[in-house]
N, C-alpha and C positions, 0 to 999 in steps of 0.2 A: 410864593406862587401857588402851593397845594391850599393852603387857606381860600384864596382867592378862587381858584376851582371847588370847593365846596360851596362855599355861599353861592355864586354862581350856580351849583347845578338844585340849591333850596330853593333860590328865585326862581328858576327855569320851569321847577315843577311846581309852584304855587302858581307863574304864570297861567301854565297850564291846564291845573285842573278845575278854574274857575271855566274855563271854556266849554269843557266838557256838556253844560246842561245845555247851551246852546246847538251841541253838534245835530248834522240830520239820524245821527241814530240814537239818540237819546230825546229826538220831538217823538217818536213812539211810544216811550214810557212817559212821557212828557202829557201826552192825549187821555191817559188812562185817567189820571186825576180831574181833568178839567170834568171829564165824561162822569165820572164819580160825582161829582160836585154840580153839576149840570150846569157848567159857566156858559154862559150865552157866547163867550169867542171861545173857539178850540184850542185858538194858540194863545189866551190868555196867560196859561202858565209861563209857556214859554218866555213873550215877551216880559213875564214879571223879572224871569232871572237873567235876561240880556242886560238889562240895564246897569244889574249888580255885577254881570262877569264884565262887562264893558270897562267898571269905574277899576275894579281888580287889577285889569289889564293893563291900564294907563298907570296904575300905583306903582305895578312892579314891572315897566318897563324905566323907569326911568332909575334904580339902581340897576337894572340889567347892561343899563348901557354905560353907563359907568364901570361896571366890572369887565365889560369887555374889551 
């Protein structure tokens, strides 16, 4: 069972911090680059990293739900 609680709380936070670039308080550091960069969409960046925390999310829900 403690086995089982650790890898559980490794997925939990890999879950996790793939989301983190999409949160609304991380599109603020998020704007700074686009601005640097002078990308024609502001949320350029953003959306570039939704799509990767997205594929993240579905990888490591599917052991999560298994170990739970």
């Amino acid at each position: 069972m403690r086995q089982s609680r650790e890898l559980t709380d490794v997925v939990g936070w890999t879950l996790v911090l793939p989301q983190m670039p999409v949160t609304s308080v991380a599109a603020h550091f998020n704007l700074i680059p686009a601005a640097l960069l002078e990308l024609p969409d502001r949320y350029g960046v953003i959306k570039g990293q939704a799509s990767t925390a997205m594929i993240v999310l579905v990888v490591n829900m599917c052991p999560l739900y298994y170990l739970i």
